[in-house]
Each structure stands twice: as structure tokens, then as C-alpha cells.
TORMI-724859 format. One record per atom (N, C-alpha, C, O): residue in one letter; atom name; x, y, z. Coordinates in nm, 3 decimals, padded with zeros to 5 digits, always signed. Each point is the difference from the previous one (the first is absolute). Example, Ala and Ser with C-alpha at 12.3 -4.5 7.8 and 13.67 -1.06 7.14 Angstrom:
2
PT	rest	atom	east	north	up
PT	A	N	+01.319	-00.569	+00.780 $
PT	A	CA	-00.089	+00.119	+00.000 $
PT	A	C	+00.090	+00.120	+00.000 $
PT	A	O	+00.104	-00.002	+00.066 $
PT	S	N	-00.139	+00.107	-00.138 $
PT	S	CA	+00.082	+00.119	+00.006 $
PT	S	C	-00.077	+00.109	+00.073 $
PT	S	O	+00.051	+00.111	+00.017 $
END
This chain:
104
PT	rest	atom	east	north	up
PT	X	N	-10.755	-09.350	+31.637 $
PT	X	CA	-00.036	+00.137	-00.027 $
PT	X	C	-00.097	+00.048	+00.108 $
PT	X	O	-00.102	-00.061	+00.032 $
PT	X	N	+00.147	+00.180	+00.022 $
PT	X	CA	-00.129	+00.037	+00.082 $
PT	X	C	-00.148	+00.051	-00.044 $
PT	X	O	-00.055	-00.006	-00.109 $
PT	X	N	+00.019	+00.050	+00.211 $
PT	X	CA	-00.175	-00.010	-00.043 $
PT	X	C	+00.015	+00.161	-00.022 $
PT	X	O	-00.093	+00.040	-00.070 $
PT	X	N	+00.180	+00.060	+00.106 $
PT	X	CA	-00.014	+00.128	-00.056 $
PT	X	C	+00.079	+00.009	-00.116 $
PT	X	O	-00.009	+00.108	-00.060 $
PT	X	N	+00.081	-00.191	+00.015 $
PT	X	CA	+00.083	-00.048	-00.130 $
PT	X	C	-00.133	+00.008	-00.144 $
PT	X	O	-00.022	+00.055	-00.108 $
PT	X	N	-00.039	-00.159	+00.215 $
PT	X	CA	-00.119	-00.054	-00.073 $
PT	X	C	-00.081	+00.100	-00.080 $
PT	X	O	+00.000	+00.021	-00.122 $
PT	X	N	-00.084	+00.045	+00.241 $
PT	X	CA	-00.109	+00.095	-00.062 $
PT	X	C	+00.090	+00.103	-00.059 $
PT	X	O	-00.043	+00.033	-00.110 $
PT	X	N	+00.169	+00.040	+00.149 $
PT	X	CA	+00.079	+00.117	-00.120 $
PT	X	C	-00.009	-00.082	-00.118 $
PT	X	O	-00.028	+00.086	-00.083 $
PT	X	N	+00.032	-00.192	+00.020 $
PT	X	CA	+00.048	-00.053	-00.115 $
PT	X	C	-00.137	-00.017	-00.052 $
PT	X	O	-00.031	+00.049	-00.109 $
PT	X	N	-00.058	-00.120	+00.184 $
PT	X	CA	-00.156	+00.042	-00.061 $
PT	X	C	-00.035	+00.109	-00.035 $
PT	X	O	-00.029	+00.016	-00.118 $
PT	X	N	+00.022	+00.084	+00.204 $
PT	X	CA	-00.032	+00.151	-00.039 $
PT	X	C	+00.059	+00.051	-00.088 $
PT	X	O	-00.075	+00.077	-00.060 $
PT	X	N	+00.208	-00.079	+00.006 $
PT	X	CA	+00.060	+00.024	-00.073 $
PT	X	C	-00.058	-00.051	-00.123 $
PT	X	O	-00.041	+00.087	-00.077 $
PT	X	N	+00.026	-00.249	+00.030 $
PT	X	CA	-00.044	-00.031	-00.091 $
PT	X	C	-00.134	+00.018	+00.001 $
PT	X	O	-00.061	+00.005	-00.107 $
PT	X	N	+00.007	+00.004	+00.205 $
PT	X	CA	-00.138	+00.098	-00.066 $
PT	X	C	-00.023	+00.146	-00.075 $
PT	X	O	-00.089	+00.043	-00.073 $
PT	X	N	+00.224	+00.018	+00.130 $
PT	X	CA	+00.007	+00.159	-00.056 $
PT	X	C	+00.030	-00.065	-00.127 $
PT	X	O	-00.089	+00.036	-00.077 $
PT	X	N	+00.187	-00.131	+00.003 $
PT	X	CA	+00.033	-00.028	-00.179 $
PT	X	C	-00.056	-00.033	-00.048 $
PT	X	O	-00.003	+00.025	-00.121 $
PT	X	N	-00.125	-00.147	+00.209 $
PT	X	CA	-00.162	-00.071	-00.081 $
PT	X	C	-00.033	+00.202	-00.082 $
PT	X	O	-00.002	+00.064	-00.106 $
PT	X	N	-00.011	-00.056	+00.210 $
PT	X	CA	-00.126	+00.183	-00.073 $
PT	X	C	+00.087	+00.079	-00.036 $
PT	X	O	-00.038	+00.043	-00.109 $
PT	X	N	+00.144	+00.008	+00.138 $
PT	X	CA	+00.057	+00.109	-00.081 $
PT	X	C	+00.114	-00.037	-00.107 $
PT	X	O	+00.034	+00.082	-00.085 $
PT	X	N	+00.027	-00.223	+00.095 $
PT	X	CA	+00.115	-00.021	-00.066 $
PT	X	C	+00.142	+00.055	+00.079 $
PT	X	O	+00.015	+00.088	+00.085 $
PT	X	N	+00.076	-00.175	-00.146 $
PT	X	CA	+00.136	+00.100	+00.045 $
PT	X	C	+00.050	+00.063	-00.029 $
PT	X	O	+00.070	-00.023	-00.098 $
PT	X	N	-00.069	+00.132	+00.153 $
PT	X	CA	+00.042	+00.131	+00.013 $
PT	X	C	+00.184	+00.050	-00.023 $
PT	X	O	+00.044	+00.115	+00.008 $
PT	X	N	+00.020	-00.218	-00.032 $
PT	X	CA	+00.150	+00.004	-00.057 $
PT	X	C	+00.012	+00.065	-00.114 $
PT	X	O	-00.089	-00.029	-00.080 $
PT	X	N	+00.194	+00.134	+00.030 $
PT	X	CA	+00.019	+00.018	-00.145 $
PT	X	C	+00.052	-00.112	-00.043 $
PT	X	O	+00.076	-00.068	+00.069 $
PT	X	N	-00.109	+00.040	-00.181 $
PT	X	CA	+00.030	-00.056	-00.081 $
PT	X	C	+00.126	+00.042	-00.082 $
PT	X	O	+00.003	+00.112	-00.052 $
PT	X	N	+00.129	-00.223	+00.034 $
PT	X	CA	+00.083	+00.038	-00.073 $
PT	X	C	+00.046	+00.039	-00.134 $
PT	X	O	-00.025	-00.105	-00.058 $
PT	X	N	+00.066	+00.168	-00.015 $
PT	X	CA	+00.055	-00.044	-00.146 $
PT	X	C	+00.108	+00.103	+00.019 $
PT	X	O	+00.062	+00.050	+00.094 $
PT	X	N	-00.069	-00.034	-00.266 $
PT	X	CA	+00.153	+00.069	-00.070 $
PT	X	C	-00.049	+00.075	-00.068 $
PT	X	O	-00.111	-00.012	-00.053 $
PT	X	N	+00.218	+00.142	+00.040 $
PT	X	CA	-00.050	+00.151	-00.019 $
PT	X	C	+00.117	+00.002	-00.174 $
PT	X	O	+00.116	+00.041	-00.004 $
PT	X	N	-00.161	-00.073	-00.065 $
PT	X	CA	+00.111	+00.034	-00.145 $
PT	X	C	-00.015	+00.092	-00.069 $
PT	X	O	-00.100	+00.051	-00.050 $
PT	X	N	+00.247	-00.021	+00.047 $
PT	X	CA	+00.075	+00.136	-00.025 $
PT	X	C	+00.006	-00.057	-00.142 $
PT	X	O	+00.034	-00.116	-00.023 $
PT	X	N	-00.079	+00.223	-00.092 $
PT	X	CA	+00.006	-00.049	-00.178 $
PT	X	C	+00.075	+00.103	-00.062 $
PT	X	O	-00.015	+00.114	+00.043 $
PT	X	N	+00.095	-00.134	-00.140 $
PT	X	CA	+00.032	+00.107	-00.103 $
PT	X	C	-00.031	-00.037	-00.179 $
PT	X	O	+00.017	-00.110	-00.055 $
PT	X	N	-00.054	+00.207	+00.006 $
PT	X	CA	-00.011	-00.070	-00.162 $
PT	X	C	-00.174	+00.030	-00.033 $
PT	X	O	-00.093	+00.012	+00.079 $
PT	X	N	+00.095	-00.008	-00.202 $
PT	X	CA	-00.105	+00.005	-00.056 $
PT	X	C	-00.049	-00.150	-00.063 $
PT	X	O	+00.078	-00.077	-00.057 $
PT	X	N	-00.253	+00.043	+00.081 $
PT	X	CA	-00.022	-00.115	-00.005 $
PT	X	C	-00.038	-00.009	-00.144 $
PT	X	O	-00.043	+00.088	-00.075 $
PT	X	N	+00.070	-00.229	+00.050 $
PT	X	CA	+00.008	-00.009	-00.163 $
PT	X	C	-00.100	+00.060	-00.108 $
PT	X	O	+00.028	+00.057	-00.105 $
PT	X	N	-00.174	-00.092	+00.170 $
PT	X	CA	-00.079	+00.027	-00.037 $
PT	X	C	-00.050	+00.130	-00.049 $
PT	X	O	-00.083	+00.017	-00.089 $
PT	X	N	+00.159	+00.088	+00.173 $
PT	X	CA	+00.001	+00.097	+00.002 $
PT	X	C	+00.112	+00.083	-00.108 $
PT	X	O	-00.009	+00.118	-00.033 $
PT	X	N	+00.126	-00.225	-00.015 $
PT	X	CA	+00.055	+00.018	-00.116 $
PT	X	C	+00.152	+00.014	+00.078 $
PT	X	O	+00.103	+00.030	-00.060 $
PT	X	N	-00.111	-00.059	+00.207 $
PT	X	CA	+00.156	-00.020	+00.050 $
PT	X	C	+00.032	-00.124	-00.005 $
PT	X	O	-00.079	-00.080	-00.050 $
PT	X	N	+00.229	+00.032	+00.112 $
PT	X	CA	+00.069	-00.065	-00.012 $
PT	X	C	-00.035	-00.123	+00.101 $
PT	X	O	+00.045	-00.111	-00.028 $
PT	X	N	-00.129	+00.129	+00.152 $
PT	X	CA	-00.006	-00.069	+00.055 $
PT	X	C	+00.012	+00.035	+00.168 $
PT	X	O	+00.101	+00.061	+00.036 $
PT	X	N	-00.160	-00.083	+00.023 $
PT	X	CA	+00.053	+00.063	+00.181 $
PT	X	C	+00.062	-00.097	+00.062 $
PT	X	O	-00.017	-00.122	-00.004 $
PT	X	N	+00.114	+00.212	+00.079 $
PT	X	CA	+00.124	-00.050	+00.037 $
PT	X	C	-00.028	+00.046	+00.161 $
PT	X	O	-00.007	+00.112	+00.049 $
PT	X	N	-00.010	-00.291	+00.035 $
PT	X	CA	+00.032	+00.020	+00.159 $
PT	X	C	+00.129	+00.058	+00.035 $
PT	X	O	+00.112	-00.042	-00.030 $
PT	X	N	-00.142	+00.152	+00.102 $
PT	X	CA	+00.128	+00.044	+00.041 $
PT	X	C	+00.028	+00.002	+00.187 $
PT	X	O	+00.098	+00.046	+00.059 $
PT	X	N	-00.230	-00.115	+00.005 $
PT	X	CA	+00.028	+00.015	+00.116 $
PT	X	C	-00.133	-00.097	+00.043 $
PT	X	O	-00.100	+00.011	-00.071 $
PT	X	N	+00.097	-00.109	+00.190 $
PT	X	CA	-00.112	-00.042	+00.088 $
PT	X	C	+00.000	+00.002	+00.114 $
PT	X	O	+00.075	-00.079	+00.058 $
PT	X	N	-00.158	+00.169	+00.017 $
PT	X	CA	+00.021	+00.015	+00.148 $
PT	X	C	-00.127	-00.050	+00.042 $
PT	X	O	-00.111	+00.027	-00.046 $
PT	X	N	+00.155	-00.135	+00.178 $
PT	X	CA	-00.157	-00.037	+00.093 $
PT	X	C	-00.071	+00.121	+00.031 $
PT	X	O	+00.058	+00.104	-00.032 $
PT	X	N	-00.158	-00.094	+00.083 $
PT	X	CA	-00.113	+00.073	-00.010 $
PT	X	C	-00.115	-00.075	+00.072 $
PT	X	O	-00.036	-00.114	-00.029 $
PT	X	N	-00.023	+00.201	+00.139 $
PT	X	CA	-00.185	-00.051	+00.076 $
PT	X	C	-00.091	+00.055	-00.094 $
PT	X	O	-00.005	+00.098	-00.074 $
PT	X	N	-00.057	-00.185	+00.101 $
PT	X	CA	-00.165	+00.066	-00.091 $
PT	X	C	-00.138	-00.021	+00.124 $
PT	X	O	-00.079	-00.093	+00.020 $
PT	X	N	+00.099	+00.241	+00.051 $
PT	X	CA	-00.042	+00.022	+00.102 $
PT	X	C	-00.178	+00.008	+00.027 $
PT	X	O	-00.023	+00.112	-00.046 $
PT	X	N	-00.052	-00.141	+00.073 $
PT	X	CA	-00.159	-00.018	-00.007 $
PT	X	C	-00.039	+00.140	+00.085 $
PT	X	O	+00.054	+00.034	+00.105 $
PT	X	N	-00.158	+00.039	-00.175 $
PT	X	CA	-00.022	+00.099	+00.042 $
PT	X	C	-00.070	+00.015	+00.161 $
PT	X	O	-00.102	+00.067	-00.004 $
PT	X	N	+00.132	-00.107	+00.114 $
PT	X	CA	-00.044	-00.011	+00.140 $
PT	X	C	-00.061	+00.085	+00.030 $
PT	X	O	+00.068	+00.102	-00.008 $
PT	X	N	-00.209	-00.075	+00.055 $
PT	X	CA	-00.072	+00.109	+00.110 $
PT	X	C	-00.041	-00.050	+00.111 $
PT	X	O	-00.055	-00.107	+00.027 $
PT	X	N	+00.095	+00.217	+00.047 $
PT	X	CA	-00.038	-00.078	+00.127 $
PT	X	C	-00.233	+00.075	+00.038 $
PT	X	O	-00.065	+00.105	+00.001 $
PT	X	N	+00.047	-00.235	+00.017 $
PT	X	CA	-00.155	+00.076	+00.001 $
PT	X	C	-00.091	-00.136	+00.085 $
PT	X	O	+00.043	-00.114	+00.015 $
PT	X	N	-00.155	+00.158	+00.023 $
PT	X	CA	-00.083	-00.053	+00.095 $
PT	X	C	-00.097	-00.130	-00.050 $
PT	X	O	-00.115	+00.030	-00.033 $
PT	X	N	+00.146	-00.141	+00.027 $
PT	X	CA	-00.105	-00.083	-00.038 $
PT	X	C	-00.036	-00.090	+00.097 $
PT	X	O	+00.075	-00.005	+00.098 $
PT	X	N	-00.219	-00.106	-00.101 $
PT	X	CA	-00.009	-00.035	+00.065 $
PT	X	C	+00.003	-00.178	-00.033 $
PT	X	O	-00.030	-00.063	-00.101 $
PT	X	N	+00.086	+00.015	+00.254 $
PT	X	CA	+00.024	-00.128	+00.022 $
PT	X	C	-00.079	-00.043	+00.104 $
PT	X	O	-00.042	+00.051	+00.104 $
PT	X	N	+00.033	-00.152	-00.154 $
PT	X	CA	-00.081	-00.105	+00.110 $
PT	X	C	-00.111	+00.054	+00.079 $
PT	X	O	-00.047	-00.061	+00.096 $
PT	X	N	-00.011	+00.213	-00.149 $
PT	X	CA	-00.080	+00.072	+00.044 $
PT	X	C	+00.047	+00.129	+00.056 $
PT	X	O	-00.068	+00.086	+00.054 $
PT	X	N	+00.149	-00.086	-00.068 $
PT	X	CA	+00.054	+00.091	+00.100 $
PT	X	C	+00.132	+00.119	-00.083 $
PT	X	O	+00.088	-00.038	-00.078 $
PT	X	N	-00.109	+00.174	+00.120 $
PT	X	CA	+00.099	+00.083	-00.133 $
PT	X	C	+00.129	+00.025	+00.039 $
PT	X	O	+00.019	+00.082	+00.090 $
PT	X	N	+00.101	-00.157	-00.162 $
PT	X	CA	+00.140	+00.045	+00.010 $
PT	X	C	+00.055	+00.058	-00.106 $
PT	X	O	-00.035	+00.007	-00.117 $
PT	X	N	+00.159	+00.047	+00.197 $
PT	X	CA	+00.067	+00.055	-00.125 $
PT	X	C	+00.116	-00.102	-00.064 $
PT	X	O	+00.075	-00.065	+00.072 $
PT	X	N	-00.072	+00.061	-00.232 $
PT	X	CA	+00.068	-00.072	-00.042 $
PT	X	C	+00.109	+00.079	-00.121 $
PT	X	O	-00.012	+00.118	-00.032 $
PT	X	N	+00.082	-00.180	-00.005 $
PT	X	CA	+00.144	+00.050	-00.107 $
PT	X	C	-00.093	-00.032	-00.114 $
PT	X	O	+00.086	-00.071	-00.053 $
PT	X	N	-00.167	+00.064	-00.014 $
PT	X	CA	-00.101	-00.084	-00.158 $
PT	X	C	+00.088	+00.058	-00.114 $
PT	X	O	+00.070	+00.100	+00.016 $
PT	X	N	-00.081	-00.190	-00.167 $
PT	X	CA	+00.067	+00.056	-00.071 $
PT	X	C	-00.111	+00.113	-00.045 $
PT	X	O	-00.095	+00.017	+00.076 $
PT	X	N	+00.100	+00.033	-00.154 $
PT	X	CA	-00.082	+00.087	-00.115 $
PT	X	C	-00.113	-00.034	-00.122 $
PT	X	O	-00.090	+00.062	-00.057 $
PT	X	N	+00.143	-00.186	+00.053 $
PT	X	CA	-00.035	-00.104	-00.145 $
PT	X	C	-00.134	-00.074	+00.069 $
PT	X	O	-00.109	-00.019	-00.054 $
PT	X	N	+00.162	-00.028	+00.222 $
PT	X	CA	-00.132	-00.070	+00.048 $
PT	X	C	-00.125	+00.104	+00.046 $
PT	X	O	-00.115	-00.030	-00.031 $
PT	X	N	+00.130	+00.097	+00.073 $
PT	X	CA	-00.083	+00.199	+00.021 $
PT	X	C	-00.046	+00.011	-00.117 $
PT	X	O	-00.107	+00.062	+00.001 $
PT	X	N	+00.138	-00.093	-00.100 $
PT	X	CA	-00.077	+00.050	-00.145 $
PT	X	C	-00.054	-00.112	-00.028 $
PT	X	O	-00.106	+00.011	-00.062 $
PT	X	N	+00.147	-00.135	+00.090 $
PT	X	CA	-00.068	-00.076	-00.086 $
PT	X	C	-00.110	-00.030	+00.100 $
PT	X	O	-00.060	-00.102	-00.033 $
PT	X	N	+00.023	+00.145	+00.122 $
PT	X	CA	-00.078	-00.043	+00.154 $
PT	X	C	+00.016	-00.155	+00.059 $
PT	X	O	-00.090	-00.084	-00.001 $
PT	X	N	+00.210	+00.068	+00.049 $
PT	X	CA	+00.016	-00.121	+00.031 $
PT	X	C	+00.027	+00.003	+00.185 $
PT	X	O	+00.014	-00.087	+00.086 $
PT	X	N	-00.017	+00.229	-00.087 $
PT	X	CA	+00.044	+00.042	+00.148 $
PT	X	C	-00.182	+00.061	+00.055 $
PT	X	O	-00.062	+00.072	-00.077 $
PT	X	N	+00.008	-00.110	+00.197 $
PT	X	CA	-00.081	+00.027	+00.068 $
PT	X	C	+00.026	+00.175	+00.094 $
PT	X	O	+00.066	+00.021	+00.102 $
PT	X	N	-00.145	+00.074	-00.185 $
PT	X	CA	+00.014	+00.136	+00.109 $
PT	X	C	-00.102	+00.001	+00.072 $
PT	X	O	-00.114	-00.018	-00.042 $
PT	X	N	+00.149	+00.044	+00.172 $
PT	X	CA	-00.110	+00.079	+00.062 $
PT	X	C	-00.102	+00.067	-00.027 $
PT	X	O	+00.032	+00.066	-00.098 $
PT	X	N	-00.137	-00.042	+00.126 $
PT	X	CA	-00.130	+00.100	-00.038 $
PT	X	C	+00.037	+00.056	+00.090 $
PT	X	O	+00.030	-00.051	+00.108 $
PT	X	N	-00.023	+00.185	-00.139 $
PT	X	CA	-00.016	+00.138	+00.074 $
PT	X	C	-00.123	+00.025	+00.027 $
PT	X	O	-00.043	+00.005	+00.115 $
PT	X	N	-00.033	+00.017	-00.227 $
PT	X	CA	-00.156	+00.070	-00.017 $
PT	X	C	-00.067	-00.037	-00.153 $
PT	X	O	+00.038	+00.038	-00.111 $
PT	X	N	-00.106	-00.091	+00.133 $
PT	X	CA	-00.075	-00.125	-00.137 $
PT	X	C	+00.002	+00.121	-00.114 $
PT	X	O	-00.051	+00.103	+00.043 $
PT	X	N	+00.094	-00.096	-00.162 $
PT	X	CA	-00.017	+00.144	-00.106 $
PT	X	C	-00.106	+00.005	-00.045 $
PT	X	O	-00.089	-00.080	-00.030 $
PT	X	N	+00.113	+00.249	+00.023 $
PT	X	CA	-00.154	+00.089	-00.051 $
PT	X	C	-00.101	-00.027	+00.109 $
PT	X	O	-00.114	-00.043	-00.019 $
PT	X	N	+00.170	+00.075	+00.136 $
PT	X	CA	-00.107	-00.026	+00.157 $
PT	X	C	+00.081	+00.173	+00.050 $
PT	X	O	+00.112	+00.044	-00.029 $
PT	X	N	-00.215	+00.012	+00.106 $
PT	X	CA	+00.069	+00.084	+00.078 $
PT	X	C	-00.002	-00.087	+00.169 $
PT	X	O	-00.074	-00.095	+00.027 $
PT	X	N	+00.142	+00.137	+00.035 $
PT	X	CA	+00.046	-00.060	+00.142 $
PT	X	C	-00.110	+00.117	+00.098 $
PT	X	O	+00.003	+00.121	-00.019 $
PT	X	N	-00.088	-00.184	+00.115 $
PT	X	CA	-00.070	+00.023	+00.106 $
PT	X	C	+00.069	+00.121	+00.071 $
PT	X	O	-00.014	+00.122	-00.003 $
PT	X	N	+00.100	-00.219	+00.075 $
PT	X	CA	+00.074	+00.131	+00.067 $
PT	X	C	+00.079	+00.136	-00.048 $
PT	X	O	+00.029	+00.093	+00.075 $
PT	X	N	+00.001	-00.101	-00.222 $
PT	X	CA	+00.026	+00.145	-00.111 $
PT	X	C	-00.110	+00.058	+00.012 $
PT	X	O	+00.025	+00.121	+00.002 $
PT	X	N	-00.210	-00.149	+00.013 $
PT	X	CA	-00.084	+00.103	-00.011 $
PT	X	C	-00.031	-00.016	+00.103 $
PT	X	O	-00.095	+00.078	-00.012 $
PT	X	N	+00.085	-00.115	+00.127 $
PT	X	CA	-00.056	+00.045	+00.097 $
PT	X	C	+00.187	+00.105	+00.051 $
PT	X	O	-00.050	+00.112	+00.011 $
PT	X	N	+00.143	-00.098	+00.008 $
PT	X	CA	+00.115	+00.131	-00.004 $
PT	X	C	-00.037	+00.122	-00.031 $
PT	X	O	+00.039	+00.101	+00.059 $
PT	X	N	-00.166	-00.103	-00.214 $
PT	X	CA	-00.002	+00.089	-00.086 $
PT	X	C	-00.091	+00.081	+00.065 $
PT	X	O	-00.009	+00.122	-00.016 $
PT	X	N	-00.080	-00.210	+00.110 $
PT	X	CA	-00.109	+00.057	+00.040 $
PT	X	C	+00.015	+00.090	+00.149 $
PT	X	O	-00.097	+00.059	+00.047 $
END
């Protein structure tokens, strides 16, 4: 294997260590007819199963690695749960130097 073989396959599995993989995930989409028993019908009746992705909500947005800020595909789920590192823009509830000295 070569040595640029090498580090793509590292880097790569470093992007799935922190974000996970990013593949939909497969299943089956079922088509029902009938009322369920419980409900005082007869019972539901498969009338169809089609494959189906179960697609992860992707944004593409700026975080930072190894020090440094790229842009990445992240799901949604890791952004909320803060598992993804953002950038500081401007530390909150600070006004920025250079906004008042403009004003002036």
C-alpha cells in the first residue's frame, strides 16, 4: 500500500472517530391496509414493502480541527448535542473593539 494510500485512509478514519458515518442507513418503507385490532378492526394487512434510506440530516458548517477551522458535512444530532467544536467568532455578550471605534 502506498504512503498516500496510507494517510487518505487515516484521515478518513479520523473524520468517523469524531463525526461517525455519514451513510444513510437502510430499511423498509410498509405500505398497511386495515384497521388495528385494538382499535376494534380486523387486523392490518401488509400490502406492499419497499427499500427505503434513512438519510441523516447533513450541514455543511465551520468547525475546528486540529486547531485549525474547516468546513465539514456534520449531522444535526452532533451540533445539538455539542459534540462538534465551532469556532468563536466574538466571545458572547462582549461588544467587538473595532464596531466602536467605526461608530466613532
Amino acid at each position: 500500500m502506498s504512503t498516500l494510500k496510507k494517510n487518505k485512509r487515516a484521515k478518513l478514519a479520523k473524520k468517523h472517530a469524531l463525526y461517525g458515518e455519514n451513510k444513510p442507513a437502510i430499511g423498509n418503507s410498509v405500505s398497511q391496509r386495515g384497521k388495528a385490532k385494538y382499535l376494534g378492526g380486523n387486523g392490518r394487512k401488509t400490502t406492499g414493502i419497499t427499500r427505503r434510506k434513512f438519510k441523516k440530516n447533513l450541514q455543511k458548517i465551520r468547525v475546528v480541527e486540529d486547531g485549525k477551522v474547516v468546513r465539514r458535512r456534520v449531522p444535526v444530532s452532533l451540533i445539538r448535542s455539542g459534540m462538534v467544536d465551532r469556532p468563536v467568532v466574538r466571545e458572547a455578550f462582549t461588544i467587538d473593539q473595532s464596531e466602536t471605534a467605526k461608530k466613532k
